[in-house]
N, C-alpha and C positions, 0 to 999 in steps of 0.2 A: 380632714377634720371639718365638720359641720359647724357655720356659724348660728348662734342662737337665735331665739325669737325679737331679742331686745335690737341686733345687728338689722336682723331683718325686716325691721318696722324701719329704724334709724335712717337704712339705705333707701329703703321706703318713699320714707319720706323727704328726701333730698332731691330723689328722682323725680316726685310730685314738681317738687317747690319749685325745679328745674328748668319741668315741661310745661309748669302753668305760668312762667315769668314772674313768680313771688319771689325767688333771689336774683331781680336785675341789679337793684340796688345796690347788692354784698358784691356783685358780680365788678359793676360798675365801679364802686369803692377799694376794689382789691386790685384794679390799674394805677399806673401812674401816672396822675394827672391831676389839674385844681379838680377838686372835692364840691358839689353840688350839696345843698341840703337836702333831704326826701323829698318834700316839698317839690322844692324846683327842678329835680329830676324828674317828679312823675309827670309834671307838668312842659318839660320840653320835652319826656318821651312822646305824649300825648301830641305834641303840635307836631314830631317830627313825624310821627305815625301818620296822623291825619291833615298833612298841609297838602299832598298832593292830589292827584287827580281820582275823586271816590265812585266812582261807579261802576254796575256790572257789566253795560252795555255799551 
C-alpha cells in the first residue's frame, strides 16, 4: 500500500528538520536529564561547538 502525499511531505519534513539540527532541542528534551531552556541550550550548543580549536590550517 502506497503512503500518501500528506505522509510524504510529513516524513519530509522530519528528515529536513533532522539533518539541518532544527530538532536538537526536541532531541535534547526527550533524554533524561535536568532540562535547559531554548535559550541556554542554543547558547551552550554554540560555545561547545566553537570553544575549541577553529582553523583550516
Amino acid at each position: 500500500m502506497m503512503a500518501g502525499p500528506a505522509q510524504f511531505l510529513r516524513t519530509a519534513w522530519t528528515v529536513l528538520r533532522e539533518v539541518s539540527g532544527d530538532a536538537a532541542y526536541e532531541n535534547y528534551a526527550a533524554r533524561d536529564q535536568p532540562l535547559l531552556d531554548r535559550e541556554a541550550f542554543y547558547l551552550s550548543e554554540l560555545e561547545r561547538r566553537w570553544s575549541g580549536v577553529n582553523r583550516c590550517c
